[in-house]
N, C-alpha and C positions, 0 to 999 in steps of 0.2 A: 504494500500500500504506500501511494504517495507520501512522505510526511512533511509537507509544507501547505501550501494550497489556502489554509486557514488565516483571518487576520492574525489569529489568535497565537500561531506556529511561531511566526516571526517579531511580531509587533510587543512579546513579552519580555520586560530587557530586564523585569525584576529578580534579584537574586532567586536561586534556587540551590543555595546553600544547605546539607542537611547532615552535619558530620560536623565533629568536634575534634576538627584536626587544626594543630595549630601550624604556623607558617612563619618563619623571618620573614618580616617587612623590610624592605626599604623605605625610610625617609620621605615624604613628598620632599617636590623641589622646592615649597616656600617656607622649608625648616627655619624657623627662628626670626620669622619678619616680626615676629607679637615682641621677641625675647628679648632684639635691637633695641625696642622704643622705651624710650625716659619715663620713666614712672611706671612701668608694664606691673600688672596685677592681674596674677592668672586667674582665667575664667570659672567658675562653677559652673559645670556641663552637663544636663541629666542625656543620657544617652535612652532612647526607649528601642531594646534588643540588642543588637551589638554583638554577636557570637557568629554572625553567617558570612557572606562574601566581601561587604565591605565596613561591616561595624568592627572587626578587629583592627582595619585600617588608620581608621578615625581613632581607633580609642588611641593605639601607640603614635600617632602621628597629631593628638590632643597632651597627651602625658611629655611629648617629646618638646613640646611650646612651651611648657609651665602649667597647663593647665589642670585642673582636678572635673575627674570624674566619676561620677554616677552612674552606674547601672539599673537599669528595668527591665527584669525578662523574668523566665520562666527558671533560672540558674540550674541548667544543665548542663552548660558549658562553661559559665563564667569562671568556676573556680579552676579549672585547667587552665584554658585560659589566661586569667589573668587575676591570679590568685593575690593580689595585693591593692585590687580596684574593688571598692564598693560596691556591691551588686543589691539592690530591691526585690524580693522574691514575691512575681503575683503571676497574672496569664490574665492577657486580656480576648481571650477570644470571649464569642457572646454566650456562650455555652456554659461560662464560668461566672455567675455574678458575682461570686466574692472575690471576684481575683484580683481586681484594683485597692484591693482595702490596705496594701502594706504601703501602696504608697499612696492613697489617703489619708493615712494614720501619718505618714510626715509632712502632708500639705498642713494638716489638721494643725500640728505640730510646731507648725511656722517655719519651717521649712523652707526655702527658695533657692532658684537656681538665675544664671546669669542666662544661660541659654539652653534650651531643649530641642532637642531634635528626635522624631520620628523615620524613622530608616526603612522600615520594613512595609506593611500594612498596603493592603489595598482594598478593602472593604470600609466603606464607608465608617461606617457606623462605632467598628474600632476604631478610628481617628480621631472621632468624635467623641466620643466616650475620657479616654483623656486628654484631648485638648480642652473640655468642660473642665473638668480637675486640675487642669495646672492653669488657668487662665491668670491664677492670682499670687501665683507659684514662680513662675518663669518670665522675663522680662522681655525675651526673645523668642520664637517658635519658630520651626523649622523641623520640611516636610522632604521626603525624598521622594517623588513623583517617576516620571519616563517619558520619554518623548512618544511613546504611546497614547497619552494622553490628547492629543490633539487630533481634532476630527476627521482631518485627507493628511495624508503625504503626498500631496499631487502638486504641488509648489515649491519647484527648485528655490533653495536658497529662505526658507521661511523662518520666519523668526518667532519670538516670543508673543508676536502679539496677535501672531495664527488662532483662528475658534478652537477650542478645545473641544471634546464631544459632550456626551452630556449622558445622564444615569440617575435621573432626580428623582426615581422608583427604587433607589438600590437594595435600599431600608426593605422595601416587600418582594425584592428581587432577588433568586434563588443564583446565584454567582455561577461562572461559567467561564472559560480562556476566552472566548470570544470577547467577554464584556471589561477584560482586563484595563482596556483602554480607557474607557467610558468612567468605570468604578473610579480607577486614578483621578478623572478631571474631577466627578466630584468628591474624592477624598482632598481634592485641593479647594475645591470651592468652600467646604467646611472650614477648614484651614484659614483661610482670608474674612471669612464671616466670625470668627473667633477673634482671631486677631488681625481685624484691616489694617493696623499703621507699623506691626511688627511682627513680620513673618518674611520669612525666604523659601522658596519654593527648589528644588533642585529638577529637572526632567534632564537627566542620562542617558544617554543611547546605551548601546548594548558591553555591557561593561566585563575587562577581562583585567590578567594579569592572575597573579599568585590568588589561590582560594575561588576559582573560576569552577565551581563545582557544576557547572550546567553545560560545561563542554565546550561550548560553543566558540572560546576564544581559547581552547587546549589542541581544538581538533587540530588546524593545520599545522601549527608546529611540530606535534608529535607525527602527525602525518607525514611530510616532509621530510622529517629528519629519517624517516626510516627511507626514504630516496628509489629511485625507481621510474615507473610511471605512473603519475598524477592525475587523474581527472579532475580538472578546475574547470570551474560554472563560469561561460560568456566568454569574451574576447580578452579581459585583465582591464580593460578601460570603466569597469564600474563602478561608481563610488562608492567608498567602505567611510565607517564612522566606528570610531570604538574609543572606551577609553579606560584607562588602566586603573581600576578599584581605589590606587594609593594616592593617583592624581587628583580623584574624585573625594578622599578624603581628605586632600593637601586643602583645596579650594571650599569645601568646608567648612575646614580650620577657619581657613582666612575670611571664610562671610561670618563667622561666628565673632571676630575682633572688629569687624567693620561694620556689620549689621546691615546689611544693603537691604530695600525691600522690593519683593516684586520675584519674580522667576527667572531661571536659567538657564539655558539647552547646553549643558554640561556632556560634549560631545568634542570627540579628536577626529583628526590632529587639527592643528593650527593651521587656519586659512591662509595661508601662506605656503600650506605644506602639505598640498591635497593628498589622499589614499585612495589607492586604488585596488583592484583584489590582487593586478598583476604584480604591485609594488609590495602587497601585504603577501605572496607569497614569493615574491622573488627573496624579501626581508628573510622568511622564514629559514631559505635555505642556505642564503648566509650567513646566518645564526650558527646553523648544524653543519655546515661545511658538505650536506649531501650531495649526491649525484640528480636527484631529482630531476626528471624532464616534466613539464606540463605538457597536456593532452586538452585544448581548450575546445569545450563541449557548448554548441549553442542552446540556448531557452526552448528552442522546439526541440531539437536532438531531445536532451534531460527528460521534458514532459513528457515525450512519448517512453521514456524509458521509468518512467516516474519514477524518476529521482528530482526531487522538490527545493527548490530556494528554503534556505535559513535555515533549517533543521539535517538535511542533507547535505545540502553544502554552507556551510555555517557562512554569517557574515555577509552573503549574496544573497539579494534580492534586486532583481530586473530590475530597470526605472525606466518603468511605462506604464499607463493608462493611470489608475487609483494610488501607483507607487513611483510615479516622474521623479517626485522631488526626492524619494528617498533616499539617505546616506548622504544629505546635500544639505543637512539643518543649518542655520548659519547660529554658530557661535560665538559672534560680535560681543555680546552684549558681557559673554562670560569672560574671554581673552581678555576685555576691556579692565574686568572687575579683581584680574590677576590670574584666571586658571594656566595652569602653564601644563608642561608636557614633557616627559622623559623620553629620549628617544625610543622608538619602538623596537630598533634588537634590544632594547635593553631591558624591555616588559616580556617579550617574546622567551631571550635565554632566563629571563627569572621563571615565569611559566614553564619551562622547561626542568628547569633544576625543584619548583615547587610539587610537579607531578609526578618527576623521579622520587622524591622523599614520599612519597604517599606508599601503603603498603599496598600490595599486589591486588589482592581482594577489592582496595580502594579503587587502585586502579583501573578494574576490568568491569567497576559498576560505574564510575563516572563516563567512562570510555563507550557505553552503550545509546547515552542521551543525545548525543548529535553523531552528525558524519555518518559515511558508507561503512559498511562494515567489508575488512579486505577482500573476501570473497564477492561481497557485490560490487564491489568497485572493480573490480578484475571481470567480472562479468558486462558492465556497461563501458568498460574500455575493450573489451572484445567485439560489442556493437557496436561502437564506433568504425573500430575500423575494418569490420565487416560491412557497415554502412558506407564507407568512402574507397571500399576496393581494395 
């Protein structure tokens, strides 16, 4: 079976994080901008989650500024983790009423934080739920949304101030991958109605690097590096967008010290430094030093062999008809506001060295959620070129 086809296949960039492996970080690139300035007074940070793909990011790349923080999750991972960070013990899903009580028992308490951020969540109503609770709690709020959230990707070059979709039933709406998008817009709409004059929205494209437990930004390099012949999706001229979990926590950091308000299409590289799929895997294989040849397979080739955009071939999705603009977000407003960028062999070999420390087991079950499996990929590079003679 196809497995792309769906908005839902490609359009979900939220972590899928479900392992309590821990990982060396690197550093973001804006280590120590808080730490420079005169009079600096590290932040109190309630982090809500923080154990999945990119909240171990933010906590070490928060602790790494001066800052203190606050944990809120379910503490199943917190104490591996990061056995000397504060962690809240509740669960907020809706299934649980008492599960916000321990950290109502410290709003209660008088309790406050300088800044909160929400990472995970895409159902409404979680959001909701405590962002009501800390309204009088936290001086800042901040949401971590996806470029999902926006109603077309049919608009080369669109910005922040594109329609988002819309989910204003969500509350009596039975959740679904297709509605992933939708759910986001209004878990941010909540979000701004809570707090209109101090809140930071983040929408991330599809986010990789170390802790990339949904594949999708492991496939090609491990792929690659095992060298050969490659089947890559389209000509290599299609625009790719990703950006590396740590960068995404760096810039974070940094709205967390400057408080900006409004949203962010927190998406790489640098306009200046477009991606393409041919450049993300030529990168790839100079990373690993392989032998790699690509086999470059068109969109009708694929479809008829159904093998599907974004899930089969991670990272690609055509840009045409509903998906023109896709991979094309502009991130003006974020570059502007300081996100910056590590180069990409350098998120690639860390990804690389991140999936090697994983144990075997770990490996052969993250390894199954995106990409061809070698047998089918040997099998649709034998129709190819039984297809062209």
């Amino acid at each position: 079976m196809t497995r792309f086809t769906s908005r839902r296949d490609f359009m979900k960039t939220a972590s899928l994080a479900t392992a309590a492996v821990g990982a060396a970080s690197l550093t973001g690139p804006l280590l120590g901008s808080a730490l420079a300035q005169p009079g600096f007074r590290g932040l109190r940070v309630l982090v809500l989650g923080g154990t999945g793909q990119t909240g171990p990011h933010l906590v070490r790349e928060l602790m790494a500024r001066g800052h203190t923080v606050t944990l809120f999750n379910r503490g199943n991972r917190s104490a591996e983790l990061f056995p000397d960070v504060e962690c809240i013990v509740g669960d907020r899903a809706l299934d649980e009423p008492g599960g916000l009580d321990a950290l109502k028992a410290e709003v209660e308490g008088g309790r406050t934080w300088d800044v909160g951020i929400d990472i995970w969540p895409h159902i409404p109503k979680i959001v909701e739920n405590t962002g009501v609770l800390l309204q009088d709690a936290v001086d800042h709020f901040m949401f971590v949304s996806s470029l999902s959230a926006y109603a077309s990707h049919a608009i080369v070059g669109a910005d922040e101030t594109a329609p988002l979709g819309s989910a204003p039933d969500a509350d009596e709406t039975e959740f679904s991958g297709e509605l992933f998008g939708p759910f986001k817009a209004e878990c941010e709409n909540r979000v701004r109605r809570l707090y209109p004059t101090n809140h930071t929205i983040f929408r991330p494209c599809l986010i990789i690097g170390p802790r990339d437990f949904s594949f999708r930004g492991v496939h090609w390099p491990v792929r690659v590096r095992r060298g050969g012949e490659v089947l890559a999706p389209g000509d290599g001229s299609t625009p790719v967008q990703v950006i590396d979990g740590r960068d995404l926590a760096a810039f974070e950091a940094l709205c967390m010290e400057k408080r900006p308000v409004g949203a962010f299409n927190v998406a790489g590289p640098h306009p200046q430094n477009p991606l393409t799929m041919g450049r993300l895997l030529r990168t790839c294989r100079g990373v690993s030093g392989s032998d790699a040849r690509f086999v470059w397979a068109d969109a009708e080739f694929l479809t008829g062999q159904e093998v599907g955009a974004w899930m089969d071939m991670p990272c690609w999705v055509p840009t045409e008809g509903e998906y023109a603009g896709f991979g094309s977000n502009s991130n003006a407003r974020a570059v502007a506001a300081g996100l910056a960028f590590r180069p990409l062999s350098t998120t690639l070999r860390d990804t690389l060295a991140w999936y090697d420390g994983l144990d075997a087991e770990r490996r052969e079950s993250i390894s199954q959620r995106a990409g061809l499996s070698a047998a089918r990929e040997q099998e649709v590079l034998a129709a190819w070129r039984a297809a062209r003679g």
